[in-house]
Gaussian input, Z-matrix of N, CA and C with variables (Angstrom, degrees):
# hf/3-21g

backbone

0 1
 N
 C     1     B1
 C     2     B2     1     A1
 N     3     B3     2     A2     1     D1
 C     4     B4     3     A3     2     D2
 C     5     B5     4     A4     3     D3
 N     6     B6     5     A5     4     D4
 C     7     B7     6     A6     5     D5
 C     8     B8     7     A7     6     D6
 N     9     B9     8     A8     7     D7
 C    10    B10     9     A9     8     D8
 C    11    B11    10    A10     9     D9
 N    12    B12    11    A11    10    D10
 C    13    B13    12    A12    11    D11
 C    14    B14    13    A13    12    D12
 N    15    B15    14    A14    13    D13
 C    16    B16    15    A15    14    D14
 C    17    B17    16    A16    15    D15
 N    18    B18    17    A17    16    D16
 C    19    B19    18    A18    17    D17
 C    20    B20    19    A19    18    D18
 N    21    B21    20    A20    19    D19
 C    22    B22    21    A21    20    D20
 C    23    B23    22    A22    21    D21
 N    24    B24    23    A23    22    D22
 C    25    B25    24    A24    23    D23
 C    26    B26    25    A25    24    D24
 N    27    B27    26    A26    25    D25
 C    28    B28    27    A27    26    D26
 C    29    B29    28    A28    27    D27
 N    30    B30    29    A29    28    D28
 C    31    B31    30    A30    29    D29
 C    32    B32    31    A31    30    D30
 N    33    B33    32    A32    31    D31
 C    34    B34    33    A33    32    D32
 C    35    B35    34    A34    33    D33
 N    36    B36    35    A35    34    D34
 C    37    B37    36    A36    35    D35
 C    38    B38    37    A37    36    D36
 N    39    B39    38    A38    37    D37
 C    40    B40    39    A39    38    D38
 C    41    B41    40    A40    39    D39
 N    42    B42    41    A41    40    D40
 C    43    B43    42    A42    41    D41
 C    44    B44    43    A43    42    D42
 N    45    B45    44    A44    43    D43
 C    46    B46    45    A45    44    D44
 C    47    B47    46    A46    45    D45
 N    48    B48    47    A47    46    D46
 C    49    B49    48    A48    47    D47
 C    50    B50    49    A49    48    D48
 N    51    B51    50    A50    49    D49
 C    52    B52    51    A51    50    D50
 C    53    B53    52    A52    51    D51
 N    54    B54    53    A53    52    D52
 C    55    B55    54    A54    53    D53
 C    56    B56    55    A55    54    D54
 N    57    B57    56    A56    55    D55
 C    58    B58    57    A57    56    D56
 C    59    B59    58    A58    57    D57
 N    60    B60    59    A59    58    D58
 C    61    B61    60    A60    59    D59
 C    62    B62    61    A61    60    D60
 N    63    B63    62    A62    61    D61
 C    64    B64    63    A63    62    D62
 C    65    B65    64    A64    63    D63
 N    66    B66    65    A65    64    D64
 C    67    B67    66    A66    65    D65
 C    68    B68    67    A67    66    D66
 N    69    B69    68    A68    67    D67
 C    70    B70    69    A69    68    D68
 C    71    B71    70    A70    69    D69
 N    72    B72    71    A71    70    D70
 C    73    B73    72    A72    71    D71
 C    74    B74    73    A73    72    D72
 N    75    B75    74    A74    73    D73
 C    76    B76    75    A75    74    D74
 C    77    B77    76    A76    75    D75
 N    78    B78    77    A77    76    D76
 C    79    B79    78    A78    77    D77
 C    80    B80    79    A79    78    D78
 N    81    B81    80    A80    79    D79
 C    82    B82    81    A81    80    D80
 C    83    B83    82    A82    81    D81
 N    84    B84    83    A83    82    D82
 C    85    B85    84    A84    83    D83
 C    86    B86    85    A85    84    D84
 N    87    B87    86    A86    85    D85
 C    88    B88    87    A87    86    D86
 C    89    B89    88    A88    87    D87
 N    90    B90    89    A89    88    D88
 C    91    B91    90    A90    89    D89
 C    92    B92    91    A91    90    D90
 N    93    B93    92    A92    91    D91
 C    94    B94    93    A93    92    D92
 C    95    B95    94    A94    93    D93
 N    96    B96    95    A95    94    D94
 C    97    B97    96    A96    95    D95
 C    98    B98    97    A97    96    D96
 N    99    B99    98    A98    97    D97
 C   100   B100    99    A99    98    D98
 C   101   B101   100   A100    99    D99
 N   102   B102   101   A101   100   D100
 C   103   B103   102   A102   101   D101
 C   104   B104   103   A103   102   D102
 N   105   B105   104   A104   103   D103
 C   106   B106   105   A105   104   D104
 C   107   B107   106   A106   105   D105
 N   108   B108   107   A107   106   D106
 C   109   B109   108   A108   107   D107
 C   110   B110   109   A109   108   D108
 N   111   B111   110   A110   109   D109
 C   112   B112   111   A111   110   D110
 C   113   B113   112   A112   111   D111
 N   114   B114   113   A113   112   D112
 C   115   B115   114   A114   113   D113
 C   116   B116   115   A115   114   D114
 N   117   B117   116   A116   115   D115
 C   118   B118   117   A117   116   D116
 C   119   B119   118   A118   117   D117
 N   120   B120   119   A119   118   D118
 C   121   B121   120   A120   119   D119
 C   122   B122   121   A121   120   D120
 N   123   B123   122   A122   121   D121
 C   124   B124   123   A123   122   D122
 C   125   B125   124   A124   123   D123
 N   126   B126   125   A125   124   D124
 C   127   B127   126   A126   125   D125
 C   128   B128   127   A127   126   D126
 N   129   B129   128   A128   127   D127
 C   130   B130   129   A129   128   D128
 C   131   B131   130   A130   129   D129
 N   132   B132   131   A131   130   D130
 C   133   B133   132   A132   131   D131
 C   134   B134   133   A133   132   D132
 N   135   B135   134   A134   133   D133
 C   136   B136   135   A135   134   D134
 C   137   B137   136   A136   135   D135
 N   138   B138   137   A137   136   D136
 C   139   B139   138   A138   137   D137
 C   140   B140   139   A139   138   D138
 N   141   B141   140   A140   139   D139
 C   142   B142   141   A141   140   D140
 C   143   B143   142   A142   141   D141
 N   144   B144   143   A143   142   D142
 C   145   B145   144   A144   143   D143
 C   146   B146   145   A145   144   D144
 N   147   B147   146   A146   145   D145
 C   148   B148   147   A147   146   D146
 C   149   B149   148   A148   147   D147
 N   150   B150   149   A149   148   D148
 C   151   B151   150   A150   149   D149
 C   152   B152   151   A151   150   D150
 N   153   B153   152   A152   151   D151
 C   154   B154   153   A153   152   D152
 C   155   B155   154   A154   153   D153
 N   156   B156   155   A155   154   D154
 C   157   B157   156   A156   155   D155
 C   158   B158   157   A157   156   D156
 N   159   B159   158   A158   157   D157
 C   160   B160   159   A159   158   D158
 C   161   B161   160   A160   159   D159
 N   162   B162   161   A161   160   D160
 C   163   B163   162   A162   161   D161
 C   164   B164   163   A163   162   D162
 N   165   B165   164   A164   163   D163
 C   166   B166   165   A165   164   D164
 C   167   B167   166   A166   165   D165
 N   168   B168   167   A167   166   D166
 C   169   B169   168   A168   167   D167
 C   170   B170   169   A169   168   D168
 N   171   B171   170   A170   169   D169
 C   172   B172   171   A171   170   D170
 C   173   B173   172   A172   171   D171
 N   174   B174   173   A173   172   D172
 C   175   B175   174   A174   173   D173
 C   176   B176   175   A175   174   D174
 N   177   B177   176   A176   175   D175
 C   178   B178   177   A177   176   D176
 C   179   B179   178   A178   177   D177
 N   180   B180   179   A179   178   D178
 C   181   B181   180   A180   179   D179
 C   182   B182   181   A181   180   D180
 N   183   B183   182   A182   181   D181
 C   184   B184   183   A183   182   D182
 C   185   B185   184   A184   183   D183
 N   186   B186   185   A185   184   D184
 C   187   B187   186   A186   185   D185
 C   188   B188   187   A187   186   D186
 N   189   B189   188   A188   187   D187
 C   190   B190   189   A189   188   D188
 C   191   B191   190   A190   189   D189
 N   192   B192   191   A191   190   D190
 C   193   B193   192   A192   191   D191
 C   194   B194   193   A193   192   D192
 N   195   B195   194   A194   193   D193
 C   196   B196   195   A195   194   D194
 C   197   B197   196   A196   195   D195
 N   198   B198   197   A197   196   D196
 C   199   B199   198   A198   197   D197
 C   200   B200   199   A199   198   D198
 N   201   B201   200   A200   199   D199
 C   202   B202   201   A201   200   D200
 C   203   B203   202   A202   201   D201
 N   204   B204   203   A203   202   D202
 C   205   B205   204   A204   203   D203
 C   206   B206   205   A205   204   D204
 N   207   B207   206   A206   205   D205
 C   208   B208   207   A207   206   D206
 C   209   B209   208   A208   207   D207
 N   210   B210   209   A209   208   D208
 C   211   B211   210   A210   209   D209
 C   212   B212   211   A211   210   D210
 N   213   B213   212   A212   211   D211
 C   214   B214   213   A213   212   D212
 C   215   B215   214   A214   213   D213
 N   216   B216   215   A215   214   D214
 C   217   B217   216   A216   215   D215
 C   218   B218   217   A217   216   D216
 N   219   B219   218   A218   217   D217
 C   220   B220   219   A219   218   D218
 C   221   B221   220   A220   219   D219
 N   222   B222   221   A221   220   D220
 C   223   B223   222   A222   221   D221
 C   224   B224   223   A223   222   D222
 N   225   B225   224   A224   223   D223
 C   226   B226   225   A225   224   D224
 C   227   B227   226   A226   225   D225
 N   228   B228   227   A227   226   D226
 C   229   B229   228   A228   227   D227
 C   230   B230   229   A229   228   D228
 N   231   B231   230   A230   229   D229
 C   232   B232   231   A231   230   D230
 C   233   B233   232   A232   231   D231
 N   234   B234   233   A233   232   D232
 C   235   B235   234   A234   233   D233
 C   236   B236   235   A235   234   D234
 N   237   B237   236   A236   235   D235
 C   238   B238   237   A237   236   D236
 C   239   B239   238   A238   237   D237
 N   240   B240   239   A239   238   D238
 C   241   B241   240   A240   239   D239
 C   242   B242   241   A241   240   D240
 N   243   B243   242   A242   241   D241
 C   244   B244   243   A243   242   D242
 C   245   B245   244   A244   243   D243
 N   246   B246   245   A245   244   D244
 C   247   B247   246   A246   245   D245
 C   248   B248   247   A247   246   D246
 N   249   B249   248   A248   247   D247
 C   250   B250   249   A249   248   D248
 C   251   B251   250   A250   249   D249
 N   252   B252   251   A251   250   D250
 C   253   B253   252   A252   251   D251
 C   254   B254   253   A253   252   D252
 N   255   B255   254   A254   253   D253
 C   256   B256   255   A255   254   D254
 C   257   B257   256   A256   255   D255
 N   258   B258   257   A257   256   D256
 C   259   B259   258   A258   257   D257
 C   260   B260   259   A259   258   D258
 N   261   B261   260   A260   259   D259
 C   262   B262   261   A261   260   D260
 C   263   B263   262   A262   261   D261
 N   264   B264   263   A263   262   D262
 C   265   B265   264   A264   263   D263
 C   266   B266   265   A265   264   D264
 N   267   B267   266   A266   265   D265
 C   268   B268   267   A267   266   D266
 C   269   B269   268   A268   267   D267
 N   270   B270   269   A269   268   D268
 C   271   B271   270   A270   269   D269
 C   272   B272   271   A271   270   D270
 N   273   B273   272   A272   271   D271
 C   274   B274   273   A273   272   D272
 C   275   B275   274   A274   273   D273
 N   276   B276   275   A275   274   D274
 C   277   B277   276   A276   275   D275
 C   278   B278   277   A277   276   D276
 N   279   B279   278   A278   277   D277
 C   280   B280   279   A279   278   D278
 C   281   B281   280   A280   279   D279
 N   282   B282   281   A281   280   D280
 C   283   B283   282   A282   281   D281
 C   284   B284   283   A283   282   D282
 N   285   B285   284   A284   283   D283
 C   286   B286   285   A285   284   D284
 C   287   B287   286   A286   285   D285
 N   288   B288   287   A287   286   D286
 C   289   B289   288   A288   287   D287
 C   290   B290   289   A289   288   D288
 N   291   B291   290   A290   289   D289
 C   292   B292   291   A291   290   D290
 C   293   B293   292   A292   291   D291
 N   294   B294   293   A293   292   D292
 C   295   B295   294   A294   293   D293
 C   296   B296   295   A295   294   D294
 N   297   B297   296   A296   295   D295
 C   298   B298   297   A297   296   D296
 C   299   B299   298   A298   297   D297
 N   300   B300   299   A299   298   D298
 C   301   B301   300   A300   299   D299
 C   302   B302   301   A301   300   D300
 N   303   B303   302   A302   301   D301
 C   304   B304   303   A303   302   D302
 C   305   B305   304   A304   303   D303
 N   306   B306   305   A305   304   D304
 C   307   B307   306   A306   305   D305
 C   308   B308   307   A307   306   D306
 N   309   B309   308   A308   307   D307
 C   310   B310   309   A309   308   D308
 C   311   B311   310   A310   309   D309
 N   312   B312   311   A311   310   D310
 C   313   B313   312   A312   311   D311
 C   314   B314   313   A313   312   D312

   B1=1.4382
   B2=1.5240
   B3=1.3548
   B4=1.7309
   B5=1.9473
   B6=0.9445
   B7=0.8862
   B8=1.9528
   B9=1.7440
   B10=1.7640
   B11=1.8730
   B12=1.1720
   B13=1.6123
   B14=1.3551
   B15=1.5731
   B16=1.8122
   B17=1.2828
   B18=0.9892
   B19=1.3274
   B20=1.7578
   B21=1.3957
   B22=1.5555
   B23=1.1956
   B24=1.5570
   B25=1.8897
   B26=1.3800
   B27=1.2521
   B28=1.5055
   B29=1.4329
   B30=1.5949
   B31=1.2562
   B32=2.0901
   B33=1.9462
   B34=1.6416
   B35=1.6291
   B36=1.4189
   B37=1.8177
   B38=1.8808
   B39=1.0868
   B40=1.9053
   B41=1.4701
   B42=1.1835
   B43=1.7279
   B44=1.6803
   B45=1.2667
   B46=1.3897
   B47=1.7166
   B48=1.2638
   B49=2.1772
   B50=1.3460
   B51=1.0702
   B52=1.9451
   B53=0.7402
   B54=1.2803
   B55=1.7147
   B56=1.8575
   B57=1.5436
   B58=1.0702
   B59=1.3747
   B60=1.4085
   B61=1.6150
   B62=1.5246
   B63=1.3338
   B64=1.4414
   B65=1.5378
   B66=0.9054
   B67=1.8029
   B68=1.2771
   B69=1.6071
   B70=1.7824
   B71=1.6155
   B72=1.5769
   B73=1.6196
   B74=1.2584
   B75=1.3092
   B76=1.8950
   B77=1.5470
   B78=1.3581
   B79=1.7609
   B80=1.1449
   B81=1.1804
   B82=1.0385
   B83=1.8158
   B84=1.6830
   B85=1.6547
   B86=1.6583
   B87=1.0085
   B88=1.9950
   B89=1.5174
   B90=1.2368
   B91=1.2893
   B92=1.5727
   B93=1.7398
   B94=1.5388
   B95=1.8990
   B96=1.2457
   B97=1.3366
   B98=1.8023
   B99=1.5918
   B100=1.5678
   B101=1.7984
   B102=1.1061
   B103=1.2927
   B104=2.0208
   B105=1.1659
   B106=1.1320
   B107=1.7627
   B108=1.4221
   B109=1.4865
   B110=1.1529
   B111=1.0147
   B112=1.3903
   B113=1.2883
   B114=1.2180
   B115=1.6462
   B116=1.5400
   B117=1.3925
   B118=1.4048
   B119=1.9014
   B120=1.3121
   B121=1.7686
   B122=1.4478
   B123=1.2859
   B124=1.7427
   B125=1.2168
   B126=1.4461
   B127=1.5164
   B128=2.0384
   B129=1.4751
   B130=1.5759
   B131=1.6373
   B132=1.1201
   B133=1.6898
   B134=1.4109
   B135=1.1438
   B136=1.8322
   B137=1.0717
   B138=1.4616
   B139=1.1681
   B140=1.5292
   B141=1.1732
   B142=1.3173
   B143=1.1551
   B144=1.4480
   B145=1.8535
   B146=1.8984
   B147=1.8025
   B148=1.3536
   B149=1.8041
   B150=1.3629
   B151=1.9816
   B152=1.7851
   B153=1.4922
   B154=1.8036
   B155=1.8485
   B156=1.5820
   B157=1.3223
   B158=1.5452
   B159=1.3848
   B160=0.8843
   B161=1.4822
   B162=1.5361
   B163=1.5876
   B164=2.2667
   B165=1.2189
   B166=1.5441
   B167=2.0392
   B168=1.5582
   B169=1.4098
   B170=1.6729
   B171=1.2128
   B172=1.7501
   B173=1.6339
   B174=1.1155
   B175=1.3594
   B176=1.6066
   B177=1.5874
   B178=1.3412
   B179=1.8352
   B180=0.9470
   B181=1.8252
   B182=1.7586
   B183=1.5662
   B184=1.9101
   B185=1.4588
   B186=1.4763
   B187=1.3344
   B188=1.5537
   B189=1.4963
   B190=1.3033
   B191=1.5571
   B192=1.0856
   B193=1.5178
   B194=1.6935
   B195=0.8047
   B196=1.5500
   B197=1.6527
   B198=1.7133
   B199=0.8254
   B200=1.7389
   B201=1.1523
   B202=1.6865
   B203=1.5417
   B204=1.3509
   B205=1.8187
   B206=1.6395
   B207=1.6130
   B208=1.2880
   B209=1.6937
   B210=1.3513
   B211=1.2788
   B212=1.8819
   B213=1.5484
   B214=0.9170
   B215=1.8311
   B216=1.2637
   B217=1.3169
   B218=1.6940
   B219=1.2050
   B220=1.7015
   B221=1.9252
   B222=1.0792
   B223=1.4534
   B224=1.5945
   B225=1.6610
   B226=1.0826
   B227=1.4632
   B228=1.4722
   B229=1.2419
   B230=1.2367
   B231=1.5419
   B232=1.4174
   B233=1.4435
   B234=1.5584
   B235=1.5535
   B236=1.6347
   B237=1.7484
   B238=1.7035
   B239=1.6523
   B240=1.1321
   B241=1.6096
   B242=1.6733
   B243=1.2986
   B244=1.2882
   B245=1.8544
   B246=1.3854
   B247=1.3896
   B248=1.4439
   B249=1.5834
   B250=1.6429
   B251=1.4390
   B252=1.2902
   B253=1.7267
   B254=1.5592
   B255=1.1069
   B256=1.4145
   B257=1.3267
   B258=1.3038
   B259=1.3758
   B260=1.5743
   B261=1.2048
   B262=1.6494
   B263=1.6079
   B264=1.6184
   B265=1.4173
   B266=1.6929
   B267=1.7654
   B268=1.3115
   B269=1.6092
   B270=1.2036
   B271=1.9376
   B272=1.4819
   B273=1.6761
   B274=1.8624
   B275=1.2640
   B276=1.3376
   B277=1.0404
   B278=1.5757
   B279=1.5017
   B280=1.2468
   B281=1.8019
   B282=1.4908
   B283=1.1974
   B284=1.7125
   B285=1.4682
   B286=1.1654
   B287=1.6471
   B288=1.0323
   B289=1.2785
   B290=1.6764
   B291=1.9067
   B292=1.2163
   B293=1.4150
   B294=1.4438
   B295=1.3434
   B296=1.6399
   B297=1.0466
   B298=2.0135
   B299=1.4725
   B300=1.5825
   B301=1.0593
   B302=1.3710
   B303=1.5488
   B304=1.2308
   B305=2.0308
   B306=1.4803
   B307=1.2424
   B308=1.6941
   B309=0.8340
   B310=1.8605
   B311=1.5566
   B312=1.2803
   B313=1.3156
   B314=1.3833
   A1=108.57
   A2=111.15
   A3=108.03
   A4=106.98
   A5=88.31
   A6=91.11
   A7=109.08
   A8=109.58
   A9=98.35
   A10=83.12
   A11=100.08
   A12=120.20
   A13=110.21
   A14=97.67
   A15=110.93
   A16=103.15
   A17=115.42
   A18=119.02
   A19=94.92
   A20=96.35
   A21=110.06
   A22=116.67
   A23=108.86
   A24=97.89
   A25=106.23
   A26=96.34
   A27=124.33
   A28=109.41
   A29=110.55
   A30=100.24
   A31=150.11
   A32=88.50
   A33=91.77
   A34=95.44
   A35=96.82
   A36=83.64
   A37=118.28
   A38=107.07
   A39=105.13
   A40=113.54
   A41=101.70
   A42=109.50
   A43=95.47
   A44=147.80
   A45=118.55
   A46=114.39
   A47=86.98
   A48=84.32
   A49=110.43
   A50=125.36
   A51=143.15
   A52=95.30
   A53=137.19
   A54=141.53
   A55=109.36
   A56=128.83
   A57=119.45
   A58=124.68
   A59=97.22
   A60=82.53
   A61=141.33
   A62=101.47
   A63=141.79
   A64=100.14
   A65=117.07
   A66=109.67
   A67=150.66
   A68=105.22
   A69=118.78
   A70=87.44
   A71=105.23
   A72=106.52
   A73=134.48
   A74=84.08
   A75=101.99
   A76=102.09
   A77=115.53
   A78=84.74
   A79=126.29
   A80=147.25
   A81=150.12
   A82=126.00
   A83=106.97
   A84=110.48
   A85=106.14
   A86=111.17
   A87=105.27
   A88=110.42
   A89=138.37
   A90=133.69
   A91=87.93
   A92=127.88
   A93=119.84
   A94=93.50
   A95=123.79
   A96=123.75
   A97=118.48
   A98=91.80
   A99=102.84
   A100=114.06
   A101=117.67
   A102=119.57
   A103=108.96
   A104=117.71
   A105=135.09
   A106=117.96
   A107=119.97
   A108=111.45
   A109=110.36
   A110=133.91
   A111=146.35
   A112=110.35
   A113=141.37
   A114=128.85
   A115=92.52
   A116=127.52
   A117=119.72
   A118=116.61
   A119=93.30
   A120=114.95
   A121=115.75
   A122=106.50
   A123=116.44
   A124=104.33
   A125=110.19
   A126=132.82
   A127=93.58
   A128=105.73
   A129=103.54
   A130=100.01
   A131=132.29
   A132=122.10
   A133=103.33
   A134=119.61
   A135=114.45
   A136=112.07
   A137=156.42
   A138=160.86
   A139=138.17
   A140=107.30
   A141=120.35
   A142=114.97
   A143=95.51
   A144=90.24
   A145=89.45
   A146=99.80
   A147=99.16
   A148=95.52
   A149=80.10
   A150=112.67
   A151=121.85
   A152=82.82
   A153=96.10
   A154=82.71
   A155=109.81
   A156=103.08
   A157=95.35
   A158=147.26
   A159=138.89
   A160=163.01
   A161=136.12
   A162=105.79
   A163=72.58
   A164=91.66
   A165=116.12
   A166=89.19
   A167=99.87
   A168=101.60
   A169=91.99
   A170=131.38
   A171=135.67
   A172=102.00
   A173=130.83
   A174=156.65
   A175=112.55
   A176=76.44
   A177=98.82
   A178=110.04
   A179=119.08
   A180=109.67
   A181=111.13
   A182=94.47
   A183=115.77
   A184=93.54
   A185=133.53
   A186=125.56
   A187=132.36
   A188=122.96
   A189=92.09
   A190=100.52
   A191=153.34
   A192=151.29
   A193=128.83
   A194=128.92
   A195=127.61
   A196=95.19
   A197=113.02
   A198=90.14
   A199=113.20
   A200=130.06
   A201=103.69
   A202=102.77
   A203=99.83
   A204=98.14
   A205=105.84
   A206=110.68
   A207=106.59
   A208=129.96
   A209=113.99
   A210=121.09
   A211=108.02
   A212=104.48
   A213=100.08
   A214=127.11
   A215=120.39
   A216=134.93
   A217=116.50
   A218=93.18
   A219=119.05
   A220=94.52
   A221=125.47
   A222=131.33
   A223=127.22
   A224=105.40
   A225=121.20
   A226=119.49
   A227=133.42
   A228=131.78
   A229=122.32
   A230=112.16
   A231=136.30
   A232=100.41
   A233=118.96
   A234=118.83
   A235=105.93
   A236=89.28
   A237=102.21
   A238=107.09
   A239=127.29
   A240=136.96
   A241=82.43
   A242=139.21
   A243=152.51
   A244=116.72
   A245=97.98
   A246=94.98
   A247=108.59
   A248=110.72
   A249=133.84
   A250=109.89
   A251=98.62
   A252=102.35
   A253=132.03
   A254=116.02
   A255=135.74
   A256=119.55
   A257=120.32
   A258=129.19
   A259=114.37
   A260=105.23
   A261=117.57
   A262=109.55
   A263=98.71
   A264=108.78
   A265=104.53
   A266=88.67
   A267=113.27
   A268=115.95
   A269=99.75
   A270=105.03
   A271=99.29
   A272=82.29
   A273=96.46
   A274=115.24
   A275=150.51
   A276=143.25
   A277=111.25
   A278=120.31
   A279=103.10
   A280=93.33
   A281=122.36
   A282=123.72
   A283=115.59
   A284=134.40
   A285=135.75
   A286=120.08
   A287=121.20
   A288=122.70
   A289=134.43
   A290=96.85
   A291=119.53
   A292=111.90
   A293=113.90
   A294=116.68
   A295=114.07
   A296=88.05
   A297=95.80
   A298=93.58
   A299=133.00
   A300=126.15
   A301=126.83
   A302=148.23
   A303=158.15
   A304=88.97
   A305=131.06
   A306=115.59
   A307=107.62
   A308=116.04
   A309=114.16
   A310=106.69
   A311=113.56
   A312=96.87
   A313=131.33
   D1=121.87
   D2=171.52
   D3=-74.22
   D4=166.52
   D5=-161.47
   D6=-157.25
   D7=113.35
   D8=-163.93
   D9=-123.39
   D10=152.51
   D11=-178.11
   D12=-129.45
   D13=133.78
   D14=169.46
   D15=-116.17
   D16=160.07
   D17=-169.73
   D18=-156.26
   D19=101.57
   D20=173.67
   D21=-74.01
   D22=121.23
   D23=179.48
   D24=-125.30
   D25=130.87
   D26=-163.60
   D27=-41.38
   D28=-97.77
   D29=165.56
   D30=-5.77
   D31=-48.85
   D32=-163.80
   D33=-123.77
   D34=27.42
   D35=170.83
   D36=82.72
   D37=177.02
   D38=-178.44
   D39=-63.13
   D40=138.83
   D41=-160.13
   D42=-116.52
   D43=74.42
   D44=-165.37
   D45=-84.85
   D46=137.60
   D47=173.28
   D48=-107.16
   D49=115.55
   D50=-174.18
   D51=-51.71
   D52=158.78
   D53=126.91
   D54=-92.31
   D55=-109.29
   D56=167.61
   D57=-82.94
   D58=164.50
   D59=179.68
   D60=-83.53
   D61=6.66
   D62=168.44
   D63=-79.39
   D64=-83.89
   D65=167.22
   D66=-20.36
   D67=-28.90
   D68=-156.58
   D69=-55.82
   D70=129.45
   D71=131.86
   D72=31.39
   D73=-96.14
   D74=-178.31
   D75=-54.79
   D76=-57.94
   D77=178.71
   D78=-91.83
   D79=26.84
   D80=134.83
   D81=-63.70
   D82=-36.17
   D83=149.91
   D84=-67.15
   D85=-61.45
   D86=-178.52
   D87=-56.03
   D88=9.77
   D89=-173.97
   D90=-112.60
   D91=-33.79
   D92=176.57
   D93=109.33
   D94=-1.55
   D95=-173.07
   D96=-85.76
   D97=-13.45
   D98=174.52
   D99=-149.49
   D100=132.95
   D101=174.78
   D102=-53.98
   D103=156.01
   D104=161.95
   D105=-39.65
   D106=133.40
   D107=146.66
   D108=-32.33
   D109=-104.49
   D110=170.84
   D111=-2.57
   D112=-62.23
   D113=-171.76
   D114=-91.60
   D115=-28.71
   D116=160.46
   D117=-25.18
   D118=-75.26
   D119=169.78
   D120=-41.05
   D121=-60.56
   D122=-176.30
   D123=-39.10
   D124=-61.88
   D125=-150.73
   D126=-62.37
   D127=-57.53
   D128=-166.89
   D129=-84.22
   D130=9.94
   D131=156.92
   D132=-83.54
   D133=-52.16
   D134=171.21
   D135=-52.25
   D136=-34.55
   D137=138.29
   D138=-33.46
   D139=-54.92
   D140=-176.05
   D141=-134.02
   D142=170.35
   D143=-175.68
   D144=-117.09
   D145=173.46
   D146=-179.81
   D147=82.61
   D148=149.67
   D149=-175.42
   D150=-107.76
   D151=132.32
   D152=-151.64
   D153=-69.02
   D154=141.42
   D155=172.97
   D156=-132.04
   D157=-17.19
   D158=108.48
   D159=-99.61
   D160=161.31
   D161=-156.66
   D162=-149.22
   D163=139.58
   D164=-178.16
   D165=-108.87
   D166=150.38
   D167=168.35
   D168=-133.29
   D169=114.46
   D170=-165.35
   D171=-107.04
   D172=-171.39
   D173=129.87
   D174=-139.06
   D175=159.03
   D176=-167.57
   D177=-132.55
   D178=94.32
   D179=-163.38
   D180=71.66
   D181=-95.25
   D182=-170.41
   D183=-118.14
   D184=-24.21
   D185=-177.16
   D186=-75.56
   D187=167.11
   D188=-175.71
   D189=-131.12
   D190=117.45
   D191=-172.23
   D192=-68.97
   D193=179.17
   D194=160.42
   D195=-156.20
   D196=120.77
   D197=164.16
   D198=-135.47
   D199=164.49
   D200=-152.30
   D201=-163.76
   D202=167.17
   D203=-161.46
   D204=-133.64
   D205=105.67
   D206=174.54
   D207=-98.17
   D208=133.90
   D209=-158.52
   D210=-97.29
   D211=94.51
   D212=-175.27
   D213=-64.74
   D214=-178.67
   D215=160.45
   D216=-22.72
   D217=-66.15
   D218=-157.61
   D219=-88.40
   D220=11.49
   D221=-146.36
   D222=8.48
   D223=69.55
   D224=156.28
   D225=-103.51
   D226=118.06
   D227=170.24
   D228=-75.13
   D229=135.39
   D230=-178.19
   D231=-104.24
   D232=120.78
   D233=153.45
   D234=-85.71
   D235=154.67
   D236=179.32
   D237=-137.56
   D238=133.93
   D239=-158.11
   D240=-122.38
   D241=145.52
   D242=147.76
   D243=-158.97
   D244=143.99
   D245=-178.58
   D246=-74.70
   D247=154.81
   D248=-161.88
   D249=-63.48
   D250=-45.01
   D251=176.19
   D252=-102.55
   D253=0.12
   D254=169.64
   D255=-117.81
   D256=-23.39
   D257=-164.49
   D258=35.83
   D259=50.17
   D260=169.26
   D261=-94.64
   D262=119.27
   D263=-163.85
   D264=-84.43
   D265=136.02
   D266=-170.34
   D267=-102.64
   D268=-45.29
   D269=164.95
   D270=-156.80
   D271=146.67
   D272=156.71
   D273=-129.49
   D274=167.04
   D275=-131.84
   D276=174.39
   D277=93.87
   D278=176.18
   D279=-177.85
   D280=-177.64
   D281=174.91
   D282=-73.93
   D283=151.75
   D284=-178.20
   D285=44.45
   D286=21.42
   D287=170.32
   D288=19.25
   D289=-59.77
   D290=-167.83
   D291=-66.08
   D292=-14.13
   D293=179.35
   D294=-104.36
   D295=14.53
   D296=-179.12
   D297=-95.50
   D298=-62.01
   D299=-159.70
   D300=-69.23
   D301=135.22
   D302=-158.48
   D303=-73.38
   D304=137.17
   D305=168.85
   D306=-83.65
   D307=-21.06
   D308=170.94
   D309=-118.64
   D310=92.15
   D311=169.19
   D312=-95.94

């Protein structure tokens, strides 16, 4: 499984770490196989509550993943699994749940 990592750092803003150079990110959003940071973000502030501090970009075969770690209030972390180009959520994973999700998002 390839596998590319971001690693959001708090302080100084998006930090990205490459994997190959066939891989980066950016073309993999310019290829249409993954939505944007940016609508990435949009999408899980309407959703959830708490701040993404990390976000994984995976494959899987032909697919492409997002998978990402939100740091709640109370500092309990919530994982979030959604596909790359739809961002249709696949798992979340964490303690108390019911208080992660936005009720109107």
């Amino acid at each position: 499984m390839k596998m590319l990592t971001f690693l959001l750092v708090i302080a100084t803003g998006f930090l990205p770490l490459w994997g190959q150079a066939d891989s980066k990110p950016l073309s993999v959003v310019k290829r249409g196989d993954a939505v944007s940071y940016q609508q990435l973000v949009d999408a899980i502030s309407r959703q959830f509550h708490g701040r993404i501090v990390r976000v994984e970009l995976e494959q899987d075969w032909l697919n492409w993943y997002y998978e990402l770690r939100l740091l709640q209030d109370d500092g309990r972390i919530i994982e979030v699994e959604l596909e790359a180009k739809t961002l249709r959520i696949i798992e979340v994973e964490g303690a108390n749940l019911e208080t992660v999700v936005r009720q109107n998002p």
